[in-house]
C-alpha positions in Angstrom: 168.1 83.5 80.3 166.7 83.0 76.8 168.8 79.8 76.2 168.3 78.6 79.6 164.7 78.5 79.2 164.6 77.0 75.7 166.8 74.3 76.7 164.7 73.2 80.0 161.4 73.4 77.5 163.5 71.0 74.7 164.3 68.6 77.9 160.4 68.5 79.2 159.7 68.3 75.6 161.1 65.3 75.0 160.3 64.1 78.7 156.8 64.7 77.8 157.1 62.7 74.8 158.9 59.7 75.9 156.0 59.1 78.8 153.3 60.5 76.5 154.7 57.1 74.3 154.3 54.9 77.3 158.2 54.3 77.7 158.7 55.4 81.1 158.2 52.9 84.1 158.7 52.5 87.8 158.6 49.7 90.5 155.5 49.0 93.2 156.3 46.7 95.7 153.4 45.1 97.2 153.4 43.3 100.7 150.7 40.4 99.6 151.6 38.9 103.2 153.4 38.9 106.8 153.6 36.8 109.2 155.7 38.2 111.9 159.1 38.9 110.6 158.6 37.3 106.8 156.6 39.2 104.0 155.4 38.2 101.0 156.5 40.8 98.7 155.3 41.3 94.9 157.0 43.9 92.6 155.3 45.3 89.4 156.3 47.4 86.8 153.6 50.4 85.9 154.0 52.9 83.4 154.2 56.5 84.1 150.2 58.0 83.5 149.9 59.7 80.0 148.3 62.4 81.1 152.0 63.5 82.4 153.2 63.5 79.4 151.1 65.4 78.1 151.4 68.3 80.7 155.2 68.3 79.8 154.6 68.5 76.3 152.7 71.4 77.1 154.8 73.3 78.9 157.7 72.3 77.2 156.4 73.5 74.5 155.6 76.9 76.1 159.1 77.6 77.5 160.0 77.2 73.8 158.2 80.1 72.7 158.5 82.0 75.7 162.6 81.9 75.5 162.5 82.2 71.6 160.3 85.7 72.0 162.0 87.1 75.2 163.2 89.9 74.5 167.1 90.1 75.5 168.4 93.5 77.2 
């Protein structure tokens, strides 16, 4: 149990980093228009918000120390 939960804490860790850096994107379509069966469809890129990355930097982070001090029975 102790190495499970330092291991998910290193993944969100780094998770948390890589969208606290801004690295982590995803796609939002748009329908600008339709006219009956055609659409005009625009497609963006926009970054994951920081503020996620943050959270999983923090929690991350307290897995870490929660598995590390765990006592094992």
């Amino acid at each position: 149990m102790r190495a499970g939960l330092i291991i998910v804490g290193i993944v969100l860790l780094g998770l948390g980093v890589w969208v606290a850096l801004g690295n982590l994107h995803y796609n939002d379509t748009d329908t600008k228009a339709q006219l009956g069966p055609v659409k005009v469809e625009a497609t963006s890129q926009k970054p994951v918000p920081a503020a996620l990355g943050y959270a999983g930097i923090v929690v991350g982070g307290i897995l870490i120390v929660a598995g590390a001090l765990k006592k094992s029975r």
